[in-house]
C-alpha positions in Angstrom: -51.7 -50.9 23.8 -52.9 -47.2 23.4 -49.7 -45.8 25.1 -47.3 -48.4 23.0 -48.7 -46.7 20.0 -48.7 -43.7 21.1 -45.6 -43.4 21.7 -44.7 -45.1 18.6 -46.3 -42.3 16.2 -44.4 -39.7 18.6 -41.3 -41.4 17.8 -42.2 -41.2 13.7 -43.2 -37.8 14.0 -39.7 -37.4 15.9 -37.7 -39.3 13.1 -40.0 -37.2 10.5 -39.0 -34.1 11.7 -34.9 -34.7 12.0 -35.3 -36.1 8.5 -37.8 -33.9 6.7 -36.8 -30.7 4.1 -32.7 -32.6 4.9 -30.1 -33.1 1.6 -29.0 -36.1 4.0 -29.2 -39.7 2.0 -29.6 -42.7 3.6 -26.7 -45.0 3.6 -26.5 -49.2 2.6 -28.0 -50.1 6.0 -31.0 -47.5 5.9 -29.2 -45.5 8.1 -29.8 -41.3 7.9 -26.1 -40.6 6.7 -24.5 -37.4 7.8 -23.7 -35.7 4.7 -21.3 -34.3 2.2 -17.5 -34.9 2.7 -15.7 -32.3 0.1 -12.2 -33.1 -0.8 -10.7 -29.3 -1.5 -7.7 -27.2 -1.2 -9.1 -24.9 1.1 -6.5 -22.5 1.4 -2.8 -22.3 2.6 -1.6 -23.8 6.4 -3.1 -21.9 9.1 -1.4 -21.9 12.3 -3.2 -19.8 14.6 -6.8 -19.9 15.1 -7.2 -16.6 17.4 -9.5 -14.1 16.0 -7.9 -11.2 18.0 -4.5 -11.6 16.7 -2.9 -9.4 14.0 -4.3 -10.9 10.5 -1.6 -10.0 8.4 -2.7 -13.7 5.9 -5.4 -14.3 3.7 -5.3 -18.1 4.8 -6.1 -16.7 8.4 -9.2 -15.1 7.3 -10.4 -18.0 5.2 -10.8 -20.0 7.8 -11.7 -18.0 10.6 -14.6 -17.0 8.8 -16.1 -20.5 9.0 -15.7 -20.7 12.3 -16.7 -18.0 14.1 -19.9 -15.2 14.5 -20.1 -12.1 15.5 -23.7 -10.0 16.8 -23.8 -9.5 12.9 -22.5 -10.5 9.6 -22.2 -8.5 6.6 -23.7 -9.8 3.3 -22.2 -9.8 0.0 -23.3 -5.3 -0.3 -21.7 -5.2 2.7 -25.3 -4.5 4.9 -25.0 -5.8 8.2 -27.0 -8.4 8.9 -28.1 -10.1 12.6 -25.5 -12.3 13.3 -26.1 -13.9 16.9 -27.9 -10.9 17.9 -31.9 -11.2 17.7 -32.6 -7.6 17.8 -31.4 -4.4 19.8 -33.8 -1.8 21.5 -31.9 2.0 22.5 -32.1 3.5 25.7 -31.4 6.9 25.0 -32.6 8.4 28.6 -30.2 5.6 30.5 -28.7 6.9 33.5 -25.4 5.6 32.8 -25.2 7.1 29.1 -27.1 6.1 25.9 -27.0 2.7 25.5 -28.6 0.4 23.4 -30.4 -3.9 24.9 -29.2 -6.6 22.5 -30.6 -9.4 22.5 -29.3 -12.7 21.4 -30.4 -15.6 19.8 -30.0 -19.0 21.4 -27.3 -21.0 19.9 -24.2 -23.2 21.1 -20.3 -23.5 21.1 -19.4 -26.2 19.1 -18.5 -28.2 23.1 -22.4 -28.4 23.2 -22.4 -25.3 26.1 -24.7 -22.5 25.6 -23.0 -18.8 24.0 -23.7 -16.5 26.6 -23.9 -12.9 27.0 -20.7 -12.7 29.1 -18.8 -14.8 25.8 -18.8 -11.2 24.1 -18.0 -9.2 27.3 -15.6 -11.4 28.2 -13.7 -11.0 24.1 -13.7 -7.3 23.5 -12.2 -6.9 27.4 -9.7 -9.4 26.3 -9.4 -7.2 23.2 -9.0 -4.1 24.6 -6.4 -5.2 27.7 -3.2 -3.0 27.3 -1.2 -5.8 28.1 -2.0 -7.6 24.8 -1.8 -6.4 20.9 -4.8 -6.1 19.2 -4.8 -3.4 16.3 -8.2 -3.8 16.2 -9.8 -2.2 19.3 -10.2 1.4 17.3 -13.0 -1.2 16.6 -14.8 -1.0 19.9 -14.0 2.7 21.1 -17.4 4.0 20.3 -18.1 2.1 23.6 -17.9 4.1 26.8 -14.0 4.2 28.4 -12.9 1.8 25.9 -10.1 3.9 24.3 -9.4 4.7 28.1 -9.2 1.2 29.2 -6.5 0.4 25.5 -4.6 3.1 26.8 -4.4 2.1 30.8 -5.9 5.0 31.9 -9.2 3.0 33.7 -9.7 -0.4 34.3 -10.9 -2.9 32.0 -14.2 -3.5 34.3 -15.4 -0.3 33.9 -15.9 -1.1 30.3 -19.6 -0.1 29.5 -20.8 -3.5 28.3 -22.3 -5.9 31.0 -24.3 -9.1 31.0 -28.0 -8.1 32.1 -28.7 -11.7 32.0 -27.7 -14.5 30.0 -28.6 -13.6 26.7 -28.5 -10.0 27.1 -26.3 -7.6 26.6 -26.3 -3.8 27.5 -24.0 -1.5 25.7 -23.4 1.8 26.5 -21.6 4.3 24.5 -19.2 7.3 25.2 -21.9 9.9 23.6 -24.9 9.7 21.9 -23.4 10.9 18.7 -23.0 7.2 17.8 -23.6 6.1 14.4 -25.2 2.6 15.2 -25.3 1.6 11.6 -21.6 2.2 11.2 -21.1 0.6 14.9 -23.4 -2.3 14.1 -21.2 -2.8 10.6 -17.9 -3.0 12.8 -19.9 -5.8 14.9 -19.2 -8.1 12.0 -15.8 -7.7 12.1 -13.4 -11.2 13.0 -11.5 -9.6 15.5 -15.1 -8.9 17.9 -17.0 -12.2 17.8 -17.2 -13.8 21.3 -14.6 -16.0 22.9 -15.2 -19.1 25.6 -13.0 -18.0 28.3 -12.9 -21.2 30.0 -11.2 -22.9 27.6 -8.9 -19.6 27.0 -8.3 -20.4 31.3 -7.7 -23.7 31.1 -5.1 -23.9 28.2 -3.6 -20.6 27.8 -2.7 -18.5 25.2 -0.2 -20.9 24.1 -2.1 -23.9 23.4 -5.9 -23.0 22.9 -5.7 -21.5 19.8 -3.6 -24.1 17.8 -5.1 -28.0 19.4 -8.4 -29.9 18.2 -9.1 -30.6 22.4 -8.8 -26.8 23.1 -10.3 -25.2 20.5 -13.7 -24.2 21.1 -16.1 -22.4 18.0 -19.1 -21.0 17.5 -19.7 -20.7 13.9 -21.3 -23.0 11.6 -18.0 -25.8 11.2 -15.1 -26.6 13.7 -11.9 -27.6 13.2 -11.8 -31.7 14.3 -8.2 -32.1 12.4 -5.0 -30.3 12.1 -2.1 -31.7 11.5 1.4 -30.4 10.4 1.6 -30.9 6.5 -0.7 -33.5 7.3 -4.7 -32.4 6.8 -7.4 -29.8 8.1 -10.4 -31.1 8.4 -13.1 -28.8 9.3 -16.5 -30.4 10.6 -20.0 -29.4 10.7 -21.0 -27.9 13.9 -23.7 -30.1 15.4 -25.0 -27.0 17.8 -24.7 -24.1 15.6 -28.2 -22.8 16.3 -29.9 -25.7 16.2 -32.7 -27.6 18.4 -30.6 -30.9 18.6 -33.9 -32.5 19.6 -35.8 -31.1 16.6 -33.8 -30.3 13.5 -32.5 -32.1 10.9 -28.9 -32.2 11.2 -28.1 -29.9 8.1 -30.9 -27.6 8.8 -28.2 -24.4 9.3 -25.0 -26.5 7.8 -25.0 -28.7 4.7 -22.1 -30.3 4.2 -20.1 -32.7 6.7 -16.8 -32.4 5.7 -14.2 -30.2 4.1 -11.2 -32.1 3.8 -7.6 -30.5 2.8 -4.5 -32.3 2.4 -1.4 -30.8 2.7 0.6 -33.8 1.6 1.9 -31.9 -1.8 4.9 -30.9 -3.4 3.4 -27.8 -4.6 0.3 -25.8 -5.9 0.3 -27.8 -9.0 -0.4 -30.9 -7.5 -3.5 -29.4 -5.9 -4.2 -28.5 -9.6 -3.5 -32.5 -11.3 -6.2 -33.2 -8.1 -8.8 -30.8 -9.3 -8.5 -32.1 -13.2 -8.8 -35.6 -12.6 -11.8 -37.3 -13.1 -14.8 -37.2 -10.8 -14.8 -41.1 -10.1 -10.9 -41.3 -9.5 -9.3 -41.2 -6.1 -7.9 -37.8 -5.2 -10.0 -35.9 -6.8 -10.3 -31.8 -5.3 -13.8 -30.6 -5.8 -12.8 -27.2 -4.9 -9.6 -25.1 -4.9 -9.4 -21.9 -2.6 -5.5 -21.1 -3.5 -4.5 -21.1 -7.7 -1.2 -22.1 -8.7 0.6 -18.7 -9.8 1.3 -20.0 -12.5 -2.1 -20.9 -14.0 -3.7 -18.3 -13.0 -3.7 -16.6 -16.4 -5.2 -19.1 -17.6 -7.7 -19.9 -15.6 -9.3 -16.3 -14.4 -12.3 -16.9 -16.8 -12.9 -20.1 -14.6 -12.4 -18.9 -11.7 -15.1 -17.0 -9.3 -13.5 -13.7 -8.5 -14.2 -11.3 -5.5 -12.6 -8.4 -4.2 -11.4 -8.3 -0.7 -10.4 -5.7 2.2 -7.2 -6.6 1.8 -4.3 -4.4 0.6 -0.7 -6.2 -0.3 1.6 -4.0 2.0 5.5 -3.8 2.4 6.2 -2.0 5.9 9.0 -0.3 6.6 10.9 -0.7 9.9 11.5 3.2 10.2 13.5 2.8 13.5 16.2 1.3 11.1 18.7 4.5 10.0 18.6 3.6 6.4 14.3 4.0 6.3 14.3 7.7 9.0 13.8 9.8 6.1 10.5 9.8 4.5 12.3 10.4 0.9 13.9 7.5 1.0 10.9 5.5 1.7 8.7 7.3 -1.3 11.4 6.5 -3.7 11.5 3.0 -2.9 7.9 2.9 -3.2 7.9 4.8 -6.7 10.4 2.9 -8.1 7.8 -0.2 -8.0 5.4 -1.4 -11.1 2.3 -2.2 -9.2 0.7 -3.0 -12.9 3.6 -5.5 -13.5 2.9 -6.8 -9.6 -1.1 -7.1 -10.4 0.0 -9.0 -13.5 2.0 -11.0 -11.8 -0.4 -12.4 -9.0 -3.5 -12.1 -11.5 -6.2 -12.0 -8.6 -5.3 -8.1 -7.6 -5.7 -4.6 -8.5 -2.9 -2.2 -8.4 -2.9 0.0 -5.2 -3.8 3.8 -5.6 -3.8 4.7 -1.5 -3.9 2.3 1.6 -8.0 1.6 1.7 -8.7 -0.6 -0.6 -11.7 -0.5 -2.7 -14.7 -1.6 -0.7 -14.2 0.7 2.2 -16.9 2.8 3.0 -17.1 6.7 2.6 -19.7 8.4 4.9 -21.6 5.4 4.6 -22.6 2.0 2.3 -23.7 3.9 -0.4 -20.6 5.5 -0.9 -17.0 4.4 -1.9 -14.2 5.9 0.0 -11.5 4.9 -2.5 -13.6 6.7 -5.6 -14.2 9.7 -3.1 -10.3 10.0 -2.7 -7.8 10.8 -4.8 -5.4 8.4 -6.3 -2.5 9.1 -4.0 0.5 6.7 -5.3 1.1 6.3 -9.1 0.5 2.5 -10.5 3.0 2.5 -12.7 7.3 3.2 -12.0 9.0 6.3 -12.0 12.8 5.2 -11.2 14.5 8.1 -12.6 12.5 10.0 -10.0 13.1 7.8 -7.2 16.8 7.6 -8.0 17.0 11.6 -7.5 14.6 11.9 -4.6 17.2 9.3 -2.9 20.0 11.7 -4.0 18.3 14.4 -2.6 18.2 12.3 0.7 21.6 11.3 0.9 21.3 8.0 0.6 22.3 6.1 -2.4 23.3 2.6 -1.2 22.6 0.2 2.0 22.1 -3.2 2.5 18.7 -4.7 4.5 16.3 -7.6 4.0 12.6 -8.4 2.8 10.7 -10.8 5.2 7.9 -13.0 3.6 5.6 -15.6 4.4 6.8 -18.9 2.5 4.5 -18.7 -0.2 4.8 -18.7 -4.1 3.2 -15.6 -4.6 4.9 -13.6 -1.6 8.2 -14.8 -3.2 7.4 -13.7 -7.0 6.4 -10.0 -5.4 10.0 -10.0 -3.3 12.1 -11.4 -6.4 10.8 -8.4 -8.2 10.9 -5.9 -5.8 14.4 -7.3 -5.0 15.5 -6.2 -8.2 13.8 -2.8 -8.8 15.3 -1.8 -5.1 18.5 -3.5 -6.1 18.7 -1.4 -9.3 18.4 2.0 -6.9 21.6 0.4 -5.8 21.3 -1.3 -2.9 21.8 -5.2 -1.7 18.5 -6.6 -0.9 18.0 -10.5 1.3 14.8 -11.8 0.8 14.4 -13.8 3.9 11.3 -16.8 4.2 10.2 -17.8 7.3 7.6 -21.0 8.3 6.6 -22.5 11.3 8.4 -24.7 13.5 6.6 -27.5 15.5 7.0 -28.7 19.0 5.9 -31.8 20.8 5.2 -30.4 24.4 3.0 -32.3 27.3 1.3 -30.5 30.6 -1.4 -31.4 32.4 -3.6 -31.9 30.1 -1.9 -34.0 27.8 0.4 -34.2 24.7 0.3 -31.3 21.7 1.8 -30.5 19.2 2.6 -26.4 19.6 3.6 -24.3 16.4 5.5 -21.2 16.5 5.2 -18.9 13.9 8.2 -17.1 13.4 7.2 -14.7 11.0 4.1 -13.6 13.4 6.8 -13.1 15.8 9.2 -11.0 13.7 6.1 -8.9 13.0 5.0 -9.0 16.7 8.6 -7.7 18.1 9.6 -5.6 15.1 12.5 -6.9 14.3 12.5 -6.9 10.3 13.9 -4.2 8.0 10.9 -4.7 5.6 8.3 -7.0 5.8 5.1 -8.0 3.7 2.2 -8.2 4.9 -1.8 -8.6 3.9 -3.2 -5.8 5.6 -6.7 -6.7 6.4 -9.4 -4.0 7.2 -11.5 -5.9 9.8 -14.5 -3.6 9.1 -15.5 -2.0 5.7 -15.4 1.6 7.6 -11.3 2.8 6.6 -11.3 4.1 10.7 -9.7 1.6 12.7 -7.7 0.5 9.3 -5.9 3.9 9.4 -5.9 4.0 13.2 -3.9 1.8 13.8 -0.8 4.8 12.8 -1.8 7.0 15.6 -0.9 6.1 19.0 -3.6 6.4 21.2 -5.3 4.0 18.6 -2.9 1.5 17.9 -4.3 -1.1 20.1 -0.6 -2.4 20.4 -0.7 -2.3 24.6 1.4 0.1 26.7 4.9 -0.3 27.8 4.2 -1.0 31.5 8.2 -1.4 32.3 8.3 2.4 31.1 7.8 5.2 33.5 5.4 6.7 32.0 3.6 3.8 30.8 4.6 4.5 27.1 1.9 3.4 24.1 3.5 1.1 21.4 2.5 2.5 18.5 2.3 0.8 15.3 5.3 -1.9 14.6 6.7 0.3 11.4 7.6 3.0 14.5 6.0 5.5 12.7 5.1 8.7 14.9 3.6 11.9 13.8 1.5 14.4 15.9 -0.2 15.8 12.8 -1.0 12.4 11.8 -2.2 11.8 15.3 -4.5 14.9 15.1 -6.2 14.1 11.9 -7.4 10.5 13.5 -8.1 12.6 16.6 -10.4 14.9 14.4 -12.4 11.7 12.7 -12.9 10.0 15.9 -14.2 13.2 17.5 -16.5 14.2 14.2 -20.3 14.4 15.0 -20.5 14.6 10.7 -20.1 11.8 8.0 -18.9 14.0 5.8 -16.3 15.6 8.2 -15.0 12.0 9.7 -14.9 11.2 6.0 -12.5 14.4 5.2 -10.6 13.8 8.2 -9.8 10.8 7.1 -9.0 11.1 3.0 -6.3 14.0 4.7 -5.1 11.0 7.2 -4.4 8.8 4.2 -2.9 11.4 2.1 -0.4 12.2 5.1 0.5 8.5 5.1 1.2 7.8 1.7 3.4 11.0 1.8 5.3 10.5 5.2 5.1 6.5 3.6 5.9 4.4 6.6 4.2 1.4 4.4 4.4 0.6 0.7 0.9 -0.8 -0.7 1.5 -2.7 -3.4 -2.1 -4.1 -4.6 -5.5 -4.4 -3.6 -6.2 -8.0 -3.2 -9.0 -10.3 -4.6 -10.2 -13.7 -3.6 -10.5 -16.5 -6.5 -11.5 -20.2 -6.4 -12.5 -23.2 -8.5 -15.3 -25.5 -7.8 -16.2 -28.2 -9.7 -19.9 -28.1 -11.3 -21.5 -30.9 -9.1 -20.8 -28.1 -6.1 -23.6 -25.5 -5.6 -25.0 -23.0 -3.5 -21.7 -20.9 -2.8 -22.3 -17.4 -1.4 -19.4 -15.1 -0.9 -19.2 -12.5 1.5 -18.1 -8.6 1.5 -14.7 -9.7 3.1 -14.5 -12.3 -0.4 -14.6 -15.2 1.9 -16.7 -18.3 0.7 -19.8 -19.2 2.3 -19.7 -23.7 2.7 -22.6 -23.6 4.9 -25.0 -23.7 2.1 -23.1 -25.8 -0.2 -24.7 -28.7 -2.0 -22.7 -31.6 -3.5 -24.6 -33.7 -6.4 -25.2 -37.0 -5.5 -22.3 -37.2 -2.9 -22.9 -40.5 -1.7 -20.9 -41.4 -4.9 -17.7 -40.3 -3.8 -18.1 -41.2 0.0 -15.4 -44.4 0.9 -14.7 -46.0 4.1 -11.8 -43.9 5.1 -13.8 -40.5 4.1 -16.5 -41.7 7.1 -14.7 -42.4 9.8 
């Protein structure tokens, strides 16, 4: 009798403890319901779910935020905080180099399996392998014979970062020159967080980024929906740090759900959905993407951030009409960058290539308001039209490739018509994503291929748009990514000489090359820093890109939604997120 109620009390105390300090409701039959469902317009389709490829969308970022961590996060300042990393000690007298012990908390991939040590050696190798494209990898060359290993002149096993056991990590760095609060800031970029190579092994490239069976996270949700113009529906992770056997389920993540339907006509509708009523079928309790045109209107309303995020046109400078430099400022400085802020509302007009946010010699210091403004914000076309006179050139024909989105297409009607007043004949060209059913062993999926990613990929546009994403808030690797050795863009292993591909504009300068040479190599803040404002002045001059704007995020969320954080990247923070007596709006098709 003693032991029955014995082990009845532990199993109160058990039910206590999953249930105590929880948001979670019980539901009509008593039961401990799981929690918020959140009808929203999250943001655009995402396609790719791959935190090493080349983030050139907004939408990308969005969501890869939710679902994945790095050793540390960055706050909404923009301090780094510990991520999945518990704390580091330094080993400065380390025979193989100065190197620092990281050790990491204990947490889970969203397939229930313990994050190891060997998740993050095994993601910045993939990172830096020369036979893949990753601009980000400037990103990790602090890190002994990483630049060496991006450039194929070492293999990628004599990277120095190892697994000391299985939640431990030892990094060791080319020199002890390294800034760790700079390096430790970098950590929280997307592109470094850890990746499960096992399911990378079993589906391939192909498939395990884009199918709900493959995909494999560890940040606080995961995806548990996709379809094609159908729905995403992103999930609470059930292991993302928690003790399954002693916390409440929403002790890390509040909400359940977030559910987006892509079964619109257009931005508007998403709009109608947010306006109805809050007891009426349909209705969007947040909206992560405004309708163009509304925005006006509603930029009171709506929560505004700035991101790291710079609008850029690049120019394909391989193509004979874009060699000269000339021609390439004047199409730039025929452009209203006022009139294109105006136009999308959320943005800034672009002074340079860093956006604002990007740190100087450190957080305390801006290195956009330490520059100097280095394009104009406002048209010149009488100056344009004689700088293309001085260049030769006063006609040609070539397109503009976009994203098919409303706002990518208001920028390219105007620019279309400012470059088509210089005189030449301008094709906007809109690309989406084509869908295949395919089967292997492992069953049937449904495979997207992103043509515009692979336009961008191969090179093959005249101009294209992009939104040109810092990864980190230190301008380095941002401006890198011009300089060869730096690129992160693999090497040419059918060439001879085992050519580096440089960055996918083509553009190639050796002083350009020295100046990023000269920041990587500075021992100085304030010397990496100058090397870099003169990097940045010699791009906007030589102008293989055109920045447009400096991009913010925006959203809508209905007052019975609280607890929103946003981070320095301007991504929204769910896990946090309350929703006012939710059980309200909860239906039998919602819970399933």
């Amino acid at each position: 009798m003693k032991k029955a109620l014995a082990f009845a009390m532990a199993a109160l105390i058990f039910a206590a403890s999953l249930t105590g300090c929880t948001t979670l409701k019980k539901d009509a039959d008593g039961n401990i319901d799981r929690g918020a469902v959140i009808n929203l317009y999250l943001t655009d389709e995402v396609y790719s779910f791959d935190p090493q490829e080349t983030i050139n969308d907004d939408s990308m970022l969005k969501v890869l935020s939710m679902l994945y961590e790095g050793l540390t996060t960055l706050d909404s300042k923009g301090k780094w905080q510990n991520g999945v990393m518990e704390n580091y000690t330094v080993k400065a007298d380390d025979r193989d180099g100065y190197s620092i012990i990281v050790d990491l908390k204990e947490t889970k991939w969203s397939d229930a399996r313990p994050l190891q040590a060997t998740d993050f050696v095994y993601s910045w190798k993939r990172l830096l392998d020369p036979n893949r494209r990753g601009e980000y990898a400037a990103l990790l060359y602090d890190i002994k014979n990483a630049r060496a290993i991006n450039t194929c002149d070492c293999s990628v096993d004599d990277l120095g970062v190892s697994a000391i056991d299985t939640y431990t990590l030892k990094i060791t760095f080319e020199n002890e020159n390294v800034d760790l609060d700079r390096f430790f800031t970098n950590m929280a970029s997307i592109a470094l967080v850890p990746l499960k190579k096992e399911s990378i092994d079993r589906y391939g490239d192909e498939r395990w980024d884009k199918s709900v069976s493959s995909l494999v996270t560890n940040g606080p949700f995961v995806v548990r929906k996709m379809e094609d113009g159908g729905e995403l529906r992103l999930e609470r992770s059930s292991y993302y740090y928690r003790n399954t056997e002693k916390d409440a389920l929403d002790k890390y993540v509040i909400p359940y759900r977030l559910v987006t339907s892509y079964n619109i006509d257009s931005l508007s509708d998403v709009l109608d959905a947010y306006n109805l009523g809050n007891d009426e079928t349909g209705k969007l309790f947040y909206i992560g993407t405004i309708p163009l045109s509304e925005r006006a209107n509603l930029e009171k309303s709506a929560e505004v951030s700035d991101m790291l995020m710079t609008q850029t046109y690049v120019f394909n400078t391989t193509n004979p009409l874009f060699e000269k430099a000339e021609v390439r400022r004047a199409l730039s400085m025929a452009l209203d960058r006022e009139h294109i802020a105006e136009l999308l509302t959320f943005a800034d007009p672009a002074v340079g290539y860093v956006p604002d946010g990007a740190f100087n010699t450190s957080s305390k210091n801006s290195f956009r308001k330490n520059g100097e403004d280095l394009i104009s914000t406002g048209a010149n076309v009488d100056e344009a039209k004689s700088l293309l006179s001085s260049a030769g050139v006063r006609s040609g024909s070539f397109s503009i490739t976009i994203r098919d989105r409303e706002e990518d297409r208001a920028v390219a009607d105007y620019v279309k018509s400012v470059w088509e007043d210089l005189g030449f004949k301008v094709t906007v060209k809109t690309t989406g994503v084509k869908h295949e059913t395919k089967t292997d062993s492992e069953g049937t999926f449904v495979y997207s291929i992103d043509d515009y990613q692979n336009i961008y990929d191969a090179g093959e546009f005249d101009v294209i748009a992009v939104d040109a994403s810092m990864g980190s808030p230190d301008p380095f690797a941002f401006l890198a990514q011009f300089a060869g050795d730096f690129s992160g863009n693999g090497i040419n292993m059918d060439s001879g000489n085992y050519e580096i591909y440089g960055h996918v504009s083509g553009y190639s300068s050796e002083a350009y090359n020295e100046l990023i040479e000269k920041a990587f190599a500075a021992a100085d803040a304030g010397d990496r820093a100058d090397a870099l404002h003169e990097a940045e002045k010699l791009l906007m001059e030589d102008m293989p890109i055109c920045p447009l704007v400096f991009m913010k995020s925006a959203y809508l969320s209905s007052k019975i939604l609280s607890g929103f954080k946003t981070d320095y990247y301007g991504m929204t923070d769910f896990t946090r997120v309350k929703m006012k007596n939710y059980m309200k709006y909860k239906t039998e098709e919602v819970q399933q």
